[in-house]
C-alpha positions in Angstrom: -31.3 -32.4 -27.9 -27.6 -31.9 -28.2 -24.8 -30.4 -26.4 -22.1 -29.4 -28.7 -18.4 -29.5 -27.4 -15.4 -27.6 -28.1 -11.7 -28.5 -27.8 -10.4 -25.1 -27.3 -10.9 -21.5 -26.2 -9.7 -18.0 -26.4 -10.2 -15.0 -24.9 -8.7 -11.9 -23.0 -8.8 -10.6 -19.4 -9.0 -7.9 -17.4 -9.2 -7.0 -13.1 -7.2 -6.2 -10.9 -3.9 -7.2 -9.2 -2.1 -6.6 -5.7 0.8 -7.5 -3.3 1.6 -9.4 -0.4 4.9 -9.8 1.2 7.2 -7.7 3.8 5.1 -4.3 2.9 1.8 -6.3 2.9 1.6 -9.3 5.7 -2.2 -9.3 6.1 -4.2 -7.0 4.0 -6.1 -8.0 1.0 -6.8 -5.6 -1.9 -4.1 -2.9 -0.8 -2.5 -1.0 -3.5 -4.7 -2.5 -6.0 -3.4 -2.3 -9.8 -5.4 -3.2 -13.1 -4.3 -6.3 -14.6 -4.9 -7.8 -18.3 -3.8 -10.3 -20.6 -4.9 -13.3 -22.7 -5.5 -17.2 -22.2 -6.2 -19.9 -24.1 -8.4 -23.4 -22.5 -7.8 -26.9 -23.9 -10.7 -29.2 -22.7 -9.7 -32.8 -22.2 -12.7 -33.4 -21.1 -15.7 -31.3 -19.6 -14.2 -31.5 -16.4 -10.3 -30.9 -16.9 -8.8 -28.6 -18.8 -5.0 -27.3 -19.4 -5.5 -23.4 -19.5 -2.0 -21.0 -20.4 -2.0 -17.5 -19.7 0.0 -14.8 -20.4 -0.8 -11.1 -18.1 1.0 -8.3 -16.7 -0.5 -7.1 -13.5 1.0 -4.1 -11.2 2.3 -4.3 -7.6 3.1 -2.0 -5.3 3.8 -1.3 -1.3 5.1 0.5 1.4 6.4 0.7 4.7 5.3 4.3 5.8 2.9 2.5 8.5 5.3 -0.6 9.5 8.3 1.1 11.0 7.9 -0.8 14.1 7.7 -4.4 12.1 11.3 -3.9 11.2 15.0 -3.0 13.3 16.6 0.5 11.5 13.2 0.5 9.5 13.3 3.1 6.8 10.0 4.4 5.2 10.5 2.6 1.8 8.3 1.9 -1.0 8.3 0.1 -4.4 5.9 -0.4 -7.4 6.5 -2.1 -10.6 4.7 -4.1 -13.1 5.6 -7.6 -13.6 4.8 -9.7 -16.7 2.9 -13.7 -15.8 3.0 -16.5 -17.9 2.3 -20.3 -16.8 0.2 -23.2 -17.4 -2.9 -24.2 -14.8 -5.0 -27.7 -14.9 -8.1 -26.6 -14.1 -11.2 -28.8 -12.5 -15.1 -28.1 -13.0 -17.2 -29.1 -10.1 -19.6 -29.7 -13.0 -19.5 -31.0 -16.3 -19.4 -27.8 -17.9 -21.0 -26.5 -20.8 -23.9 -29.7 -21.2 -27.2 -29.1 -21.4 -28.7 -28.6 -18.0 -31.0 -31.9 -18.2 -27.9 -34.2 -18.3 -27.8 -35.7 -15.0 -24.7 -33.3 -13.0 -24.0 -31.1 -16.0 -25.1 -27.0 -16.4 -23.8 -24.2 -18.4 -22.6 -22.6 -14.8 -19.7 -24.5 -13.0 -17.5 -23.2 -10.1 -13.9 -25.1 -10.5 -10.6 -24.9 -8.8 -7.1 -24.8 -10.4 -3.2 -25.3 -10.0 0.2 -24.9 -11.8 3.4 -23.7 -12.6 4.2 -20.3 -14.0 7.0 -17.6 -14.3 7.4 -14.3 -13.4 9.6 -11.8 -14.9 10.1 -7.7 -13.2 12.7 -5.5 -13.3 14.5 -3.6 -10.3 17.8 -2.4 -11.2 18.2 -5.1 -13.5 15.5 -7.9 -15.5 15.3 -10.5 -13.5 13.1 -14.2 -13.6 11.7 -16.6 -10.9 9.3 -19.4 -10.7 5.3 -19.2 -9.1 2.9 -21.4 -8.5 -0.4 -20.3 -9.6 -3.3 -21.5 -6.8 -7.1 -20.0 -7.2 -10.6 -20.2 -7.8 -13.3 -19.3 -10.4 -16.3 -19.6 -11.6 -17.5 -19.7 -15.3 -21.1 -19.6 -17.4 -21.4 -20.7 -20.5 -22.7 -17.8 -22.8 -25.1 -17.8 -26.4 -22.7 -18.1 -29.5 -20.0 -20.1 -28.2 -18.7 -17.2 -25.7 -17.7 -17.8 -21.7 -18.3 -15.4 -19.3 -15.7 -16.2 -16.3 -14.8 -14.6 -12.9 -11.2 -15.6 -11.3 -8.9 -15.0 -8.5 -5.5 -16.9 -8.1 -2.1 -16.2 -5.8 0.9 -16.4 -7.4 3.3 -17.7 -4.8 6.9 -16.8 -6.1 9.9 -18.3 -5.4 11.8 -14.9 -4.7 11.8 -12.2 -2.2 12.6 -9.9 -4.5 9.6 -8.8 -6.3 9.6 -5.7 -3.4 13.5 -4.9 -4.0 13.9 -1.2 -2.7 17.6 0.3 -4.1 16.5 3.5 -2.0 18.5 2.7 1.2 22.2 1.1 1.5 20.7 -0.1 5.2 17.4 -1.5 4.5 15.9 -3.6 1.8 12.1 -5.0 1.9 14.1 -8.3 -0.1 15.7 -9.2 2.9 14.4 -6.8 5.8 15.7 -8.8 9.0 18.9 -9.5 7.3 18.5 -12.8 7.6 18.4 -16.3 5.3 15.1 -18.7 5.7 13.6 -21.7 3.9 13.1 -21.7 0.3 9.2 -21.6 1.0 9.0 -18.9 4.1 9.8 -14.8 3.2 8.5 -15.6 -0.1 6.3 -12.5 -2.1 3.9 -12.6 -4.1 0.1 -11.3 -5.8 -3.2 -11.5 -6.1 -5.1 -11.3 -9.6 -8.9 -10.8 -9.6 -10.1 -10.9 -13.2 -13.0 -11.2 -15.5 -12.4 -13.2 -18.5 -14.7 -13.2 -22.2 -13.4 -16.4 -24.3 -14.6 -17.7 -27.2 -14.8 -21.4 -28.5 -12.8 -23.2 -31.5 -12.1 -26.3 -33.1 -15.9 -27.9 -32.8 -15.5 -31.7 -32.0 -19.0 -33.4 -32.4 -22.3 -33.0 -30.6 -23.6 -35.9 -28.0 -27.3 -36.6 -28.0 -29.0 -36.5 -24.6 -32.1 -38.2 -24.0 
């Protein structure tokens, strides 16, 4: 028998997308947007692999039921859509995509993933700022050289602006207690939950497993 390996895929995405920072603290899956885009895998090996993506996911809160949180609150809300790109380096618990008798290997692996992105938005002007992408997924390996995936990553950005609010000259969500912190605290950011469909190119050899 054989398992046949691949150096890279494509494929598209879809799910969902949400918020958290000054208008979202705590609660997961409020204000919940769709979210698409496309990706494209390079294998190193069947463990690691570079993956780059490029979505646009919707975000969106509100600080109708938060008054108290903030001094001179004002009910303010925002929503916008904001455009992802970045690179992860992925990790497959197994070695994904062998057949299922090699010792360790199966065409269903869980794996973990990091990186560095970009996000751009616009408030009352385009604007750009770092993230770093952190998540989990799990992926099966489908007839016909498709994968079938399931994923959900944070994109921790390095502004607290993605909630900028021009409605008030007295209170902005970007800087609500008027007040400077570390580069790393005060920080927004989102959620993406997707389903992914990719298909494989660029066939590389088969290994026989006995």
């Amino acid at each position: 028998m054989y398992g046949q390996s691949y150096r890279i895929e494509i494929g598209g995405l879809g799910g969902l997308s949400f918020y958290t920072g000054d208008a979202n603290q705590t609660k997961l899956f409020e204000k919940v947007h769709p979210a698409y885009g496309v990706l494209m895998r390079y294998h190193l090996n069947r463990r690691f692999s570079i993956k780059g993506n490029l979505l646009s996911a919707g975000i969106s809160g509100t600080t109708t039921d938060k008054l108290e949180q903030y001094p001179g609150a004002e009910a303010l809300d925002f929503s916008r859509r904001v455009l992802d790109g970045g690179l992860q380096f992925e990790f497959n618990f197994y070695e994904f995509g062998a057949a299922d008798y090699y010792p360790g290997a199966g065409n269903v692996s869980p794996y973990v993933l990091c990186g560095i992105g970009l996000t751009g938005y616009k408030t009352d002007k385009n604007a750009l700022t770092a993230n770093i992408p952190l998540g989990l997924g799990i992926k099966l390996k489908l007839p016909a050289r498709f994968n079938l995936g399931l994923e959900c990553t944070y994109r921790m950005s390095f502004s607290d602006k993605l909630d900028y609010t021009p409605q008030s000259n007295l209170f902005h969500l970007d800087d609500p207690w008027i007040a400077q912190s570390a580069w790393n605290k005060n920080k927004d950011g989102y959620f993406v939950l997707a389903f992914y469909l990719s298909y494989d190119l660029f066939y590389i050899g088969s290994k026989c497993y006995k």
